[in-house]
C-alpha positions as CSV (number, residue, x, y, z in Angstrom):
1,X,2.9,21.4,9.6
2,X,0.7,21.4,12.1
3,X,1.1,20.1,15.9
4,X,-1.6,17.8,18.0
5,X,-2.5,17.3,21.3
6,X,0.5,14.9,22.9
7,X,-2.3,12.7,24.3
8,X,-2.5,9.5,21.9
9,X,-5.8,9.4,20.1
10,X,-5.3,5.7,19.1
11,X,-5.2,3.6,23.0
12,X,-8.9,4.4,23.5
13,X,-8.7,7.8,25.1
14,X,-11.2,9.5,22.7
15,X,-14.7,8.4,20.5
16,X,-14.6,9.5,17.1
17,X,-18.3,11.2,16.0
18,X,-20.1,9.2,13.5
19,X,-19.7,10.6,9.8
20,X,-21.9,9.8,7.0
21,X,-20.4,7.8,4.4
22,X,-23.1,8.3,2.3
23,X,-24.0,11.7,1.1
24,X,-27.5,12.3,0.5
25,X,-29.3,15.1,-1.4
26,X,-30.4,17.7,1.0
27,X,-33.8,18.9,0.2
28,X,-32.8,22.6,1.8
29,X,-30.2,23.0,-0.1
30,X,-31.3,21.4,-3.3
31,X,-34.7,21.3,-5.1
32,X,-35.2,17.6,-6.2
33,X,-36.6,18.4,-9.2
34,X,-33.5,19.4,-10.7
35,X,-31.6,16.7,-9.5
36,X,-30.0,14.5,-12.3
37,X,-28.5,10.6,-11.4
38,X,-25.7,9.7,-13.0
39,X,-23.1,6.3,-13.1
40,X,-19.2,7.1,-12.8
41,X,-17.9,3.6,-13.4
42,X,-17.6,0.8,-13.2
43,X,-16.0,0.9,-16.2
44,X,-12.0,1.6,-15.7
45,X,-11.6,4.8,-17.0
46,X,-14.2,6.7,-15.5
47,X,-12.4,5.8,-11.9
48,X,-9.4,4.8,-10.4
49,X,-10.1,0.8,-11.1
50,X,-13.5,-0.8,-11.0
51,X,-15.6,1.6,-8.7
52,X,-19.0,2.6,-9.0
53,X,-20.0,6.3,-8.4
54,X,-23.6,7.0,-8.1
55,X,-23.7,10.8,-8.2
56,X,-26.8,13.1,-7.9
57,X,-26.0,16.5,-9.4
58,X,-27.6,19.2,-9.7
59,X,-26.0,21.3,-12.6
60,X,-22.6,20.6,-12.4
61,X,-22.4,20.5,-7.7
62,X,-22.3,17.5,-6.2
63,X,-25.7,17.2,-4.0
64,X,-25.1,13.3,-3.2
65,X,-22.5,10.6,-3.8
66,X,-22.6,7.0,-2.8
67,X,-19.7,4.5,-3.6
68,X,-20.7,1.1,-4.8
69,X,-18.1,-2.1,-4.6
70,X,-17.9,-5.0,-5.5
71,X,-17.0,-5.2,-9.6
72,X,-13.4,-6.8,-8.6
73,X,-14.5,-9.5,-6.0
74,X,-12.0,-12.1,-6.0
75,X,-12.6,-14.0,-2.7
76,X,-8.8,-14.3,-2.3
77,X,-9.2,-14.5,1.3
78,X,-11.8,-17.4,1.4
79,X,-9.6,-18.8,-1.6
80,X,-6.1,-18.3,1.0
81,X,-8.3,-20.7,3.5
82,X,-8.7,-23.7,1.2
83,X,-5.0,-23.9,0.4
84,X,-1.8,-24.6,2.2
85,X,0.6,-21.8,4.1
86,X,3.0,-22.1,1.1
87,X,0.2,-21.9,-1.6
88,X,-0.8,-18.5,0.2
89,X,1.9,-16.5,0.1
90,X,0.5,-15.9,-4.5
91,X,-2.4,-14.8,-3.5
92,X,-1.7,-11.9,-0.9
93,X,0.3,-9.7,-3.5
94,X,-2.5,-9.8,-5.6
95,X,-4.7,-7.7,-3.5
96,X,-3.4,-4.8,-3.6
97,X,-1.4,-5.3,-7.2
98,X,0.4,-2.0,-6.6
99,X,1.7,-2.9,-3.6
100,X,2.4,-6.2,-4.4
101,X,5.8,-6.8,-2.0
102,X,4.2,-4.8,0.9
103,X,1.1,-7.4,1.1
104,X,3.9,-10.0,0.3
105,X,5.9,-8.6,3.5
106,X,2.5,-8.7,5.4
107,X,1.3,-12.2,4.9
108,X,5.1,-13.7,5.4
109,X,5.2,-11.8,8.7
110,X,2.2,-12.7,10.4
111,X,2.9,-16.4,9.3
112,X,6.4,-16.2,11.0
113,X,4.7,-14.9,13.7
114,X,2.7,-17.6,14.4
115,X,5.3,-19.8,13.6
116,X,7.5,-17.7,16.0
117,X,10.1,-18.0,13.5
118,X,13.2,-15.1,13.1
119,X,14.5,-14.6,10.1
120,X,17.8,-14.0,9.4
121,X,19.3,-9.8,9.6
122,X,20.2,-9.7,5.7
123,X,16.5,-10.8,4.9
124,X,15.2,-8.1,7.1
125,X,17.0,-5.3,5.2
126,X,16.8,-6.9,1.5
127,X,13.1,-6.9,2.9
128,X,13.0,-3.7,4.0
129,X,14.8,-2.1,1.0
130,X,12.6,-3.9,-1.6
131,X,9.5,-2.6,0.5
132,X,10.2,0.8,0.4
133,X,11.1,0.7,-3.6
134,X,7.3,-0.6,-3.7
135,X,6.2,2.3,-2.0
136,X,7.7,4.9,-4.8
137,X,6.5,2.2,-7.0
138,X,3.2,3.2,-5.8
139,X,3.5,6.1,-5.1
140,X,4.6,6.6,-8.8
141,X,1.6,5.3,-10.0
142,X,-0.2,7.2,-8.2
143,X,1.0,11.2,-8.9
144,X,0.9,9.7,-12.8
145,X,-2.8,8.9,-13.2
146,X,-3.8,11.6,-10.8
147,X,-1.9,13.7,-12.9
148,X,-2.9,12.6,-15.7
149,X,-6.8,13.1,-14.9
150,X,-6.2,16.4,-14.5
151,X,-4.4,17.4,-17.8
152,X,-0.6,17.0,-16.8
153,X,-0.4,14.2,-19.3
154,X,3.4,14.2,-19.7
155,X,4.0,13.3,-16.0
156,X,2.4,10.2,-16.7
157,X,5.1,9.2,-18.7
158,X,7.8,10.3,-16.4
159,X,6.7,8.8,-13.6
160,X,6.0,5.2,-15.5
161,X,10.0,5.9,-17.1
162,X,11.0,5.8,-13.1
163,X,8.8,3.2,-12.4
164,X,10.0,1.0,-14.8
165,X,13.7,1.4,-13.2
166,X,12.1,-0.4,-10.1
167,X,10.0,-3.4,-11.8
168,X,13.9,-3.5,-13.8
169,X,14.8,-4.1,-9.9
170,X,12.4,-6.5,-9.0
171,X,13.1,-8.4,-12.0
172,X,16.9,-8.5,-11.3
173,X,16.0,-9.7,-7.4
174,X,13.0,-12.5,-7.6
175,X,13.2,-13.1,-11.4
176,X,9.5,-11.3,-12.1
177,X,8.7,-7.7,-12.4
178,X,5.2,-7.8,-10.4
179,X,4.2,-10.4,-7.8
180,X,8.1,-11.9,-7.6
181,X,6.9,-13.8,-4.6
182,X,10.6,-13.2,-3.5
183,X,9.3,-12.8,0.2
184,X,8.7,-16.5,1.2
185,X,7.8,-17.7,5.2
186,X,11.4,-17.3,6.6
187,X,13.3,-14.5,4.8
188,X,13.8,-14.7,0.7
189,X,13.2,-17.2,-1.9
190,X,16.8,-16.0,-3.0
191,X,19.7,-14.1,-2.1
192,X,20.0,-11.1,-4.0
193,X,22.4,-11.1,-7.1
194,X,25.7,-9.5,-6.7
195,X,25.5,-6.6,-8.6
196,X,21.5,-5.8,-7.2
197,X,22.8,-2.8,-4.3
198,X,24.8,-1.6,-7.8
199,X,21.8,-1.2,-9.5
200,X,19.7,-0.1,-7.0
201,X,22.4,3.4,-5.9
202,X,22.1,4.1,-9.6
203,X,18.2,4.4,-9.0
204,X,18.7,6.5,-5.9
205,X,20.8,8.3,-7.3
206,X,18.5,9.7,-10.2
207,X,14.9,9.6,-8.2
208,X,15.4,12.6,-6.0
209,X,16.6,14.2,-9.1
210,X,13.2,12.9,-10.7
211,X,10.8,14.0,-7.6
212,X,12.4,17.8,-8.0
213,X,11.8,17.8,-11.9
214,X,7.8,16.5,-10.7
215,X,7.5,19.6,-8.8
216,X,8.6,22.3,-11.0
217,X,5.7,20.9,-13.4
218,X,3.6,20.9,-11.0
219,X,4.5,23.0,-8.2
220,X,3.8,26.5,-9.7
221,X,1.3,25.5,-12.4
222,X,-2.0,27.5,-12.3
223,X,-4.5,24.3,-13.3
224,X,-2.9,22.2,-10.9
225,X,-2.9,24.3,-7.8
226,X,-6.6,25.2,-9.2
227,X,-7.8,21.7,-9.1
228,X,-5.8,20.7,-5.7
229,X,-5.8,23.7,-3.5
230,X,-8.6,23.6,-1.0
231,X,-10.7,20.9,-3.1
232,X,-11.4,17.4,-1.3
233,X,-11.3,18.7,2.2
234,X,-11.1,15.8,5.3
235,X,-10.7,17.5,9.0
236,X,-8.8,15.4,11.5
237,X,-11.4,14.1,13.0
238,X,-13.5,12.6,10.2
239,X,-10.0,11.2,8.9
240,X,-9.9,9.3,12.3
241,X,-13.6,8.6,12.5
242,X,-13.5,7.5,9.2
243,X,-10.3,5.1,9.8
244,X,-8.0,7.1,7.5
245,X,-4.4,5.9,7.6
246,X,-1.5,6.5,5.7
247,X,-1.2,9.9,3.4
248,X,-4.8,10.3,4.3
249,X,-4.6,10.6,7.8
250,X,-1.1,12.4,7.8
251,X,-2.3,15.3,5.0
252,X,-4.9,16.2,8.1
253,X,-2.5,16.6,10.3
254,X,-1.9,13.1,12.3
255,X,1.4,12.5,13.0
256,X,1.0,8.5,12.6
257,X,3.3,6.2,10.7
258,X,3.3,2.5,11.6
259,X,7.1,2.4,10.7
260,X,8.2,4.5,13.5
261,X,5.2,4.2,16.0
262,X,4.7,0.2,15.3
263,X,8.1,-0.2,14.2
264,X,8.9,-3.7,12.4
265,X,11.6,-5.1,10.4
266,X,14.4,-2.7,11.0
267,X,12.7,0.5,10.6
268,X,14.1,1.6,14.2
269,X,17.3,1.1,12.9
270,X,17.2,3.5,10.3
271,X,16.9,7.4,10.2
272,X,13.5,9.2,8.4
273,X,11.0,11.5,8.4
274,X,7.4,11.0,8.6
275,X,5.8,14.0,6.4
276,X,2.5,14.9,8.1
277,X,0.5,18.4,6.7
278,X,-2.6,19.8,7.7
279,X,-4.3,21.5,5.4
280,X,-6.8,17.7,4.6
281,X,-7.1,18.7,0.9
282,X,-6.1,16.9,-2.3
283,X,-2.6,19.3,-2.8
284,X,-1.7,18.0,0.6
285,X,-2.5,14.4,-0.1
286,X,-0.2,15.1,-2.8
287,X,2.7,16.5,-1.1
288,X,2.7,13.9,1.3
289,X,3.6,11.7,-1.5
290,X,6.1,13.8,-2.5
291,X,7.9,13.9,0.7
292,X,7.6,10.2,1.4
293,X,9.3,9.5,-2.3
294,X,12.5,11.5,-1.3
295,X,12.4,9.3,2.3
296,X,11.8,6.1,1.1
297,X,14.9,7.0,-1.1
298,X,16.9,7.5,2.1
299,X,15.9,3.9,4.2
300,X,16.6,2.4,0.6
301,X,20.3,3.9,0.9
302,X,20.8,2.9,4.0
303,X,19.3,-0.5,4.0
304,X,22.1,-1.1,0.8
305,X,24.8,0.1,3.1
306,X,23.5,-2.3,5.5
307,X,23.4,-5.5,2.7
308,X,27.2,-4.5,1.4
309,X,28.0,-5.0,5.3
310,X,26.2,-8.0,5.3
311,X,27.8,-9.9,2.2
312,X,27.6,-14.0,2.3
313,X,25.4,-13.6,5.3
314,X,22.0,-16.0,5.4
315,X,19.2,-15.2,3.4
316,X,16.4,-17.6,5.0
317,X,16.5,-19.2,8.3
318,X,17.8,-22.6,8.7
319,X,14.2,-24.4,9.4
320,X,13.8,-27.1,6.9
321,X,10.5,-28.1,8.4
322,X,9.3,-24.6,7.1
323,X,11.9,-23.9,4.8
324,X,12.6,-24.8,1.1
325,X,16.1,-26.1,0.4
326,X,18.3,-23.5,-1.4
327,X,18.0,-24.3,-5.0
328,X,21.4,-25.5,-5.6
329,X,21.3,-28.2,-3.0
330,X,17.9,-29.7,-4.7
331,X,20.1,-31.0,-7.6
332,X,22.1,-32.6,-5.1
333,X,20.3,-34.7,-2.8
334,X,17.4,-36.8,-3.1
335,X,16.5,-35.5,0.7
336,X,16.0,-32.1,-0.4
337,X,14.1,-33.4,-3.5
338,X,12.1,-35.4,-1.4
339,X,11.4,-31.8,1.2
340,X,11.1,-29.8,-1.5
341,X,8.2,-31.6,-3.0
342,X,6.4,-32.1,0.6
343,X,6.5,-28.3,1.3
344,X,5.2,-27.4,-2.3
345,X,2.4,-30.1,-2.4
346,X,1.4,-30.6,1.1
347,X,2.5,-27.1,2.9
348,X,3.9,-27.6,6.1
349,X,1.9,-26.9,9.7
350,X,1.4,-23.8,11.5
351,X,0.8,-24.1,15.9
352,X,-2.6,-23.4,16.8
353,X,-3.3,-19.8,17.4
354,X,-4.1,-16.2,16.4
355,X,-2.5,-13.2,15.0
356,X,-2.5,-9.7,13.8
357,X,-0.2,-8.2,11.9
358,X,-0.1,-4.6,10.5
359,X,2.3,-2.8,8.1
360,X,2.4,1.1,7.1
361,X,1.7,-0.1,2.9
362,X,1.9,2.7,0.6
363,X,-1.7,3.1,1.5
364,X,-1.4,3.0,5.0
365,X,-2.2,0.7,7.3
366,X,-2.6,-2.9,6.0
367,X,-3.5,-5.6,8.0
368,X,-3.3,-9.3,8.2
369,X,-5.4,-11.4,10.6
370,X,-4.8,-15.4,10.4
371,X,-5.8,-18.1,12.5
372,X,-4.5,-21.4,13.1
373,X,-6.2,-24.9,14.3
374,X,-2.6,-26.6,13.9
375,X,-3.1,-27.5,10.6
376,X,-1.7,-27.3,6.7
377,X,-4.0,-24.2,5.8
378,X,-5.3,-21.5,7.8
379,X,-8.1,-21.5,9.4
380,X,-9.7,-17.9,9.4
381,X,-7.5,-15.0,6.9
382,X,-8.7,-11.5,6.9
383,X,-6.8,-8.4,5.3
384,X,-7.3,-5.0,6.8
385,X,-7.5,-3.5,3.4
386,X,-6.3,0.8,4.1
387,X,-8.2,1.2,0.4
388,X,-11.7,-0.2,1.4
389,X,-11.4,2.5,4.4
390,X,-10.1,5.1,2.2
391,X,-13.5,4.8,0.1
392,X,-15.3,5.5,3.5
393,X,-14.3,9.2,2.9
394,X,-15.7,9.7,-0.4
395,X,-18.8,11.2,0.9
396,X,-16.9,13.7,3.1
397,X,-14.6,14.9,0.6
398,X,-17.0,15.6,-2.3
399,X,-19.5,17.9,-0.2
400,X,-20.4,20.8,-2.1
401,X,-17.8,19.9,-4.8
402,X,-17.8,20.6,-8.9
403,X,-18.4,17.5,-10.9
404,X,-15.3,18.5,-12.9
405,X,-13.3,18.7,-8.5
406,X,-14.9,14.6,-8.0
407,X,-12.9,12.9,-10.5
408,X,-9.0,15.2,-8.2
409,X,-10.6,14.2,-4.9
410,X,-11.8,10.9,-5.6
411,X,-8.6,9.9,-7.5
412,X,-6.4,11.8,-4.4
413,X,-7.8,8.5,-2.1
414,X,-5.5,6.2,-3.8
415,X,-7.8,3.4,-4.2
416,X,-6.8,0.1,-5.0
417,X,-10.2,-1.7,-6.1
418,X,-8.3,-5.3,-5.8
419,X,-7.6,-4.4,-2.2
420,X,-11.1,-2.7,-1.4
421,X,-13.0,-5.5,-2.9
422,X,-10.8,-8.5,-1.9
């Protein structure tokens, strides 16, 4: 691992240099005659999602490279500001699909901040355990396809075996394996069923075992270290100039994590490590998600030790101007019917005001911005999407590359073309 300067690079004590995010065919190098254009994408399998790669070659090198957006525009934030808070909260797991409960987690919070609302302790954790089984959810995802572009096709079944243990826990908690919208504005729509921490030690139990059996495929296998070793390459400081967060940023070398530097929910509460690497290719992209695998494991553990301890505690603060009724009451009394059916139709309001809210997503940092004028719908909503910066680097990391080296170091950004797009 390698060590930085002590001085933070992030409070405005140092200017990135500009860095091209286009790449453009250098006459020098290149003669222009023998340069050949060709479309990856946007069809799907071509690229990781709907993504255009215009790609001037000449042979089989990489002279220039621009990315091109736009095939998966959904509007979802212009959408978010013609309904009601409530309404919302479906939208924002839909921009990044793969990290459905972390954008979930985001939107919730930065409403509740506004709202200067606290939420009750066993929502935090049940929060925070459920966010970090999204990230090896991800994460999962991720190694599969990446392997699976590369040849290792059998880890792309292993890793979608695992991750169908965790949609199995997501359907046990909100009722729905993707977008549960079990994170609602003052803790869960739910609490979580009894036998859910059960279930959910089984799982740790078995991924760590999982992560190890990933590695000996891939660890010492010629191909793979061939096609990752030294292929994709992103210094420091074009990571930073570039607005790299997450597994980007920390395979150069940054030792940033939002979870321990920004730290929300309960995250200083709970012991991990923040796997940072220096070497800015695509084999250290990829054992950054290795590590973070086997620690997400660990905050899931303790965050069901915490949930055991907290047995018949609240679930969702006791608000009802915000708050829906819990669902057994609603059969009960024709007051709750009557709030119920106010909160769902009409939304409830949120003070006039501003806020910004950031998480460390599997992606890295994802970010909410929402204003309020004081009424039933926001105002102004604006994601700080960690894919649509990721893409930035594409120009960087393909310099000088193979065709056959694009389709490692593009996939090893992670993209999310819901989340770039938006």
């Amino acid at each position: 691992m390698s060590t930085l300067p002590s001085t933070r690079i992030y409070e405005g004590t140092r200017i990135p240099s500009p860095v091209p995010t286009i790449l453009e065919v250098d006459p020098e190098k290149h003669r222009l005659d023998d340069i050949l254009r060709v479309n990856f994408g946007p069809n799907h399998p071509s690229t990781h999602g709907v993504l255009r790669l215009v790609v001037d070659l000449d042979g089989e090198t990489v002279a220039g490279i621009r990315a091109v957006i736009g095939y998966l525009h959904t509007g979802f934030e212009k959408n978010m500001e013609h309904k009601t808070w409530w309404k919302c909260v479906t939208y924002a797991p839909r921009i990044d699909y793969v990290s459905f409960q972390a954008n979930e987690l985001l939107f919730t919070q930065a409403v509740e901040k506004l709202l200067e609302l606290e939420i009750p302790r066993r929502a935090v954790w049940a929060r925070m355990a459920l966010a970090e089984l999204n990230r090896i959810h991800s994460h999962l995802v991720w190694l599969g396809t990446s392997a699976l572009e590369l040849g290792a096709i059998s880890l792309f079944w292993y890793c979608f075996d695992d991750r169908d243990q965790i949609l199995d826990l997501f359907e046990m908690a909100g009722g729905t394996r993707m977008h549960t919208r079990y994170f609602q504005v003052g803790g869960l729509a739910e609490d979580l069923p009894a036998d859910f921490t059960k279930e959910a030690r089984k799982f740790c139990d078995s991924m760590p075992k999982s992560v190890d059996e990933y590695e000996a495929i891939l660890d010492r296998n010629a191909i793979w270290l061939e096609r990752t070793v030294g292929v994709g390459l992103l210094s420091a400081d074009d990571a930073l100039a570039l607005g790299q967060s997450g597994p980007m940023l920390r395979s150069t070398g940054v030792d940033w994590d939002i979870r321990r530097d920004e730290p929300y929910l309960a995250y200083d509460e709970v012991d991990f490590n923040v796997p940072v690497y220096g070497g800015g290719d695509v084999y250290d992209r990829y054992r950054v998600h290795m590590d973070e695998m086997r620690e997400s494991v660990r905050i899931v553990r303790q965050c069901l030790d915490r949930l055991d301890a907290m047995d018949g505690e609240p679930w969702i603060a006791d608000d009802r101007k915000v708050v829906l009724p819990p669902r057994h009451e609603l059969h009960t009394s024709m007051e709750s019917l009557i709030h119920h059916f106010k909160i769902v139709t009409e939304g409830f309001t949120v003070p006039e005001g501003e806020v910004y809210v950031a998480i460390e997503s599997p992606r890295g940092e994802s970010g909410c911005y929402l204003v309020s004028d004081g009424g039933a719908r926001p105002w102004r909503v604006k994601f700080r999407a960690p894919s649509f910066a990721a893409l930035q680097a594409t120009a960087t990391i393909v310099q000088g590359l193979l065709i056959a080296d694009l389709i490692a170091a593009g996939g090893s950004l992670d993209p999310v073309m819901g989340d770039a797009d938006r």
